[in-house]
C-alpha positions in Angstrom: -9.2 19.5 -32.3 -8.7 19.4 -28.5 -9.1 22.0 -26.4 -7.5 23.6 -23.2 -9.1 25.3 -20.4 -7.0 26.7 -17.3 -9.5 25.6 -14.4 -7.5 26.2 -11.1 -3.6 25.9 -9.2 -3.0 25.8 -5.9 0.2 25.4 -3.7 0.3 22.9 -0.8 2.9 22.7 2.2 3.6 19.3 1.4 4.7 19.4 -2.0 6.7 22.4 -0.8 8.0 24.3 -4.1 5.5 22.0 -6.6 2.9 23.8 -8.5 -0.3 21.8 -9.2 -2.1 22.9 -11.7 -5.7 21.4 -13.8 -6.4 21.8 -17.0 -9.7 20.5 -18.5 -9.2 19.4 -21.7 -11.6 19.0 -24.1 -11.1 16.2 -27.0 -11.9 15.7 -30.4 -15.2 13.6 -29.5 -16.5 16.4 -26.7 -15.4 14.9 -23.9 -13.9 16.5 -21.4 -10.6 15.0 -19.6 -8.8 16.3 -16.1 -4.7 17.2 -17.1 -3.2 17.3 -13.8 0.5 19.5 -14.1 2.0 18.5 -11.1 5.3 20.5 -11.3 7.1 22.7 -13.5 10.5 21.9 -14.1 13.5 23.5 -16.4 11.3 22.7 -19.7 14.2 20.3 -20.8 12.4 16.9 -20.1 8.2 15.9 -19.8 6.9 13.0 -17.8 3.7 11.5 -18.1 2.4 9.1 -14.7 -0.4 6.8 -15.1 -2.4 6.0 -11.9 -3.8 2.8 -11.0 -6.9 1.9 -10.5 -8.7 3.0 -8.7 -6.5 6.0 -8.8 -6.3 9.8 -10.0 -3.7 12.3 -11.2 -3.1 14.3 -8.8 -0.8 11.9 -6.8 3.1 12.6 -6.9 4.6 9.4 -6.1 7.4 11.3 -4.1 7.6 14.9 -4.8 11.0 15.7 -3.6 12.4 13.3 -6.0 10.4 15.1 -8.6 12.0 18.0 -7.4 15.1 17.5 -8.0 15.1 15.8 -11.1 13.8 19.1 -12.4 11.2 17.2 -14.6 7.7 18.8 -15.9 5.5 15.9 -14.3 1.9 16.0 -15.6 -0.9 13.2 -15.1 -4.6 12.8 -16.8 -7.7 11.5 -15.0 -8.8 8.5 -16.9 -13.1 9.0 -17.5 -15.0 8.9 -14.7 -12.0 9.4 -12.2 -11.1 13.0 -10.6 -12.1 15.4 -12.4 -12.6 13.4 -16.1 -15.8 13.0 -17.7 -16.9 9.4 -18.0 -17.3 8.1 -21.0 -21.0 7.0 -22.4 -22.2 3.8 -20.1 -22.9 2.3 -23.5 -19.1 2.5 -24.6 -16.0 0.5 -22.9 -13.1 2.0 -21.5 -10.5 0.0 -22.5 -6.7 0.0 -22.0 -6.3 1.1 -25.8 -8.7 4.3 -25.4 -7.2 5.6 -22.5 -3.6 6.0 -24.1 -5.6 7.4 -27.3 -6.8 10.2 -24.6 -3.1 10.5 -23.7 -2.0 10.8 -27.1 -4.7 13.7 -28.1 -3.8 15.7 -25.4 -0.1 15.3 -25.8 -0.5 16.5 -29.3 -2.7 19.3 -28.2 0.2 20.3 -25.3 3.1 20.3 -27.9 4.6 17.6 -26.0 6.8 14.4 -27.3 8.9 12.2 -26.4 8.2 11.7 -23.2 8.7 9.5 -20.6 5.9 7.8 -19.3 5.6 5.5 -15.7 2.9 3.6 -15.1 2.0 2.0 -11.2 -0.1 -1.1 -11.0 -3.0 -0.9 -14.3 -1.5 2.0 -15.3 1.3 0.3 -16.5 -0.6 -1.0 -19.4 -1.7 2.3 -20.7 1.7 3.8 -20.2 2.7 0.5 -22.4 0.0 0.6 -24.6 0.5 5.0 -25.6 4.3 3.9 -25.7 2.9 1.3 -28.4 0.6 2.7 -30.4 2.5 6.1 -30.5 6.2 5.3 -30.8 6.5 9.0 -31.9 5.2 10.3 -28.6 7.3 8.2 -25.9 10.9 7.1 -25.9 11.1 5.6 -22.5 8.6 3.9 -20.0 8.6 2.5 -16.3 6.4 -0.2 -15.2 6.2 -0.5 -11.7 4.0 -3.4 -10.5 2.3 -3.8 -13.6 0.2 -7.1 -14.3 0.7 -9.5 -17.1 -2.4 -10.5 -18.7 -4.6 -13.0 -16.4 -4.7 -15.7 -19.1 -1.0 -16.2 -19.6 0.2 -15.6 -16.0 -2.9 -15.7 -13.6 -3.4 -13.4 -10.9 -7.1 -12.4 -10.4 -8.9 -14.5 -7.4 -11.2 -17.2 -8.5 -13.8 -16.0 -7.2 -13.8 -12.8 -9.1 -12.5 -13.9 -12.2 -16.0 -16.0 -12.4 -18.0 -12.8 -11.7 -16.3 -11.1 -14.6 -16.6 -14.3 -16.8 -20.2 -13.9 -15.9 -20.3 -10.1 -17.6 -18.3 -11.3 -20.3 -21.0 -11.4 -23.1 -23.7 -8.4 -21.6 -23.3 -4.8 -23.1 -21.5 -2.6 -21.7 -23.9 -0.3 -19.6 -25.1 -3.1 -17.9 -21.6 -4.0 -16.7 -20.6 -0.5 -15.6 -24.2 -0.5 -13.6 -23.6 -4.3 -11.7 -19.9 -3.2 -11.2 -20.5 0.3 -10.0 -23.4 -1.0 -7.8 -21.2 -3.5 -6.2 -18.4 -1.1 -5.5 -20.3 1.5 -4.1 -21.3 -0.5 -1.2 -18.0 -1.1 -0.6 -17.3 2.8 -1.3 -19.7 3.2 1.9 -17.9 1.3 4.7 -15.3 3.1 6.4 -13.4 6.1 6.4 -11.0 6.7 3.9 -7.5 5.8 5.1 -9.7 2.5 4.5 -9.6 2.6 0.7 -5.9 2.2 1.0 -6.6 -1.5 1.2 -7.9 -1.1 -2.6 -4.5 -0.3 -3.2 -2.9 -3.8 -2.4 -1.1 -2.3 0.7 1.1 -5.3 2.8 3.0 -4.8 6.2 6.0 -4.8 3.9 5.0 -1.5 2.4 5.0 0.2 6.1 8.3 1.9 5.2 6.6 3.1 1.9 3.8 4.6 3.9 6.0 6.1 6.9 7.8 8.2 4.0 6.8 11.9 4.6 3.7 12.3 3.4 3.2 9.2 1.6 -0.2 8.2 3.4 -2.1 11.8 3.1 -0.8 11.6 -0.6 -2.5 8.2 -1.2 -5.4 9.1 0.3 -5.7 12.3 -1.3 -5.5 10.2 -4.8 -8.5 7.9 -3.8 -10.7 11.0 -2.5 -10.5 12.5 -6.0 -10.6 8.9 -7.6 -14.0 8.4 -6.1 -15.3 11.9 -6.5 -17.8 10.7 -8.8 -18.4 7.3 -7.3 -16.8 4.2 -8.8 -18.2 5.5 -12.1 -14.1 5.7 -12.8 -13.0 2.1 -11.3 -16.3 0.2 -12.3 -15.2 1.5 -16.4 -11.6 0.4 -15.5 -12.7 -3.1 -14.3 -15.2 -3.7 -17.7 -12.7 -2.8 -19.7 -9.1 -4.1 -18.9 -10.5 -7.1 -17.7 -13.3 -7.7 -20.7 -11.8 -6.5 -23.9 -8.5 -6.6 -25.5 -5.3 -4.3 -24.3 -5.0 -3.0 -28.1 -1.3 -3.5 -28.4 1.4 -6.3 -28.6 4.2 -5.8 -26.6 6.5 -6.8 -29.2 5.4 -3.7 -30.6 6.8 -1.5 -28.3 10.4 0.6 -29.1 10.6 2.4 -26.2 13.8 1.5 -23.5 11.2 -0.2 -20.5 12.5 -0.6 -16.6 10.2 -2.9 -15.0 10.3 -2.4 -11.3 8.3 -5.0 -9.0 8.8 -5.8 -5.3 9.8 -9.1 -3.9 6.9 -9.3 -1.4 4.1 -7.7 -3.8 1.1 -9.6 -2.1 -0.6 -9.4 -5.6 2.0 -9.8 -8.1 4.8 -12.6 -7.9 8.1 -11.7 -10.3 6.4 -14.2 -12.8 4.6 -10.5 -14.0 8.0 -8.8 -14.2 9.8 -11.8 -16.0 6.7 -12.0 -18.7 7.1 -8.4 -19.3 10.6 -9.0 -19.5 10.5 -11.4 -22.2 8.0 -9.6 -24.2 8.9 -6.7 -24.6 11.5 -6.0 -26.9 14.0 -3.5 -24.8 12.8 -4.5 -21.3 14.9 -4.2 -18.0 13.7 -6.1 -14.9 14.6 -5.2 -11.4 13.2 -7.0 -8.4 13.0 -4.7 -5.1 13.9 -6.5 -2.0 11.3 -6.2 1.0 9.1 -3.7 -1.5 5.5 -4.8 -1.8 2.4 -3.0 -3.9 3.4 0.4 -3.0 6.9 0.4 -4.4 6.4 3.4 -6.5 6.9 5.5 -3.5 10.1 4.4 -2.3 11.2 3.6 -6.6 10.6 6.9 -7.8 13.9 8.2 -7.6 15.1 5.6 -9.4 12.0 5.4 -12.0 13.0 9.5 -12.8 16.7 8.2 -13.8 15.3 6.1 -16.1 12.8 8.4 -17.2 15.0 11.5 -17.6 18.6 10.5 -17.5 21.3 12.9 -16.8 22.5 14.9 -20.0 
């Protein structure tokens, strides 16, 4: 049985009215994960964000959207990110465990359905909770999601080899080359930097001019690195090394996948697989959006999220 323990709130000028709020939760298995309430809304409608990677939960893609879709938005540190314990270097966290997490603690808040968005990897584990607990979710975004690598390519060469390399080693070793590799990188360079990790463009300059877009981004990598690249290095190992854990033909929930047409990373091949997969999927392609879409989509990932009653 999971529990919950209150930790800290705090109000902030540019969220305005939005409450954040963390709750440490602690799982069946002992570990402790990092709920991130980022507003409170009218009670009538939850919805769940899944950050990329590297990432955190305490990012509101735009808050005054939030705001006045009067939706409870919450968000959970995958392990080793924010505020999340890791999990054991000898275990893999994979796609499939990190909607398990999300499942437990949705169960433990009472919550269900939701709606769930996922940006970039977290796309899969908003598809993969949606998946594995049909009872929990009814709808689900996708914004900039990848397919997988081996049906619609999309990792560089270069570092698909490196992974390839890892493929057969245990899993602590992994987590140690990866961790040690990003690290380095960790120590170059202030952090407006990092937003590079994030597949920025010049065509996501409007997406980053938006009121407090950039300090929110930046916000979300300084609590995704808080312990390191402990967080990304686990993310890496396991979305890129082991199965997903679902079929998308499993899926029941209504999916909106939303990708931009200038997505440096991500050509509309990803949003047409997804599209053809999944069994209720909408695509819409975003003209003159790149990586950072989510910021500029959000108002239009809420409507699908929590439509109008």
């Amino acid at each position: 049985m999971a529990a919950i323990c209150f930790t800290q709130s705090w109000k902030t000028e540019e969220t305005r009215t939005a409450m954040q709020e963390i709750d440490l939760v602690t799982l069946g298995s002992g570990r402790r994960v990092a709920v991130r309430r980022l507003t409170r809304g009218d009670g009538r409608r939850t919805v769940v964000f899944c950050h990329p990677a590297p990432g955190a939960g305490n990012f509101d893609p735009n808050p005054e959207e939030t705001a006045k879709r009067e939706v409870t938005l919450i968000a959970v540190d995958r392990p080793g990110y924010g505020d999340s314990d890791p999990l054991p270097s000898d275990r893999w966290a994979t796609v499939a465990s990190a909607a398990d997490d999300l499942a437990e603690v949705l169960q433990e808040m009472q919550l269900g359905p939701v709606g769930v968005a996922g940006w970039s990897a977290g796309g899969r584990v908003a598809l993969a909770l949606a998946a594995r607990r049909p009872d929990l979710v009814d709808r689900v975004v996708i914004l900039a999601t990848p397919a997988p690598d081996e049906l619609v390519p999309w990792i560089p060469p270069e570092e698909k080899q490196g992974l390839d390399a890892m493929r057969d080693l245990p899993p602590a070793e992994v987590h140690a080359m990866l961790a040690g590799q990003l690290d380095e990188m960790l120590s170059q360079g202030p952090s407006e930097a990092r937003l590079a990790m994030l597949g920025t463009s010049p065509d996501d300059e409007e997406a980053l001019a938006m009121p407090g877009a950039a300090g929110r981004l930046v916000g979300m990598l300084d609590a995704a690195f808080a312990q390191g690249a402990t967080g990304l290095a686990a993310d890496l190992a396991g979305y890129t090394l082991r199965p997903w854990g679902f079929e998308p033909s499993q899926l029941q929930a209504k999916t909106l996948c939303l990708y931009g047409a200038r997505d440096p990373i991500l050509s509309s091949r990803h949003g047409r697989w997804w599209q053809a997969n999944l069994p209720q999927a909408r695509l819409e392609m975003v003209p003159n959006a790149g990586h950072l879409l989510v910021i500029p989509m959000w108002k239009r990932a809420l409507s699908h999220l929590a439509p109008r009653r």
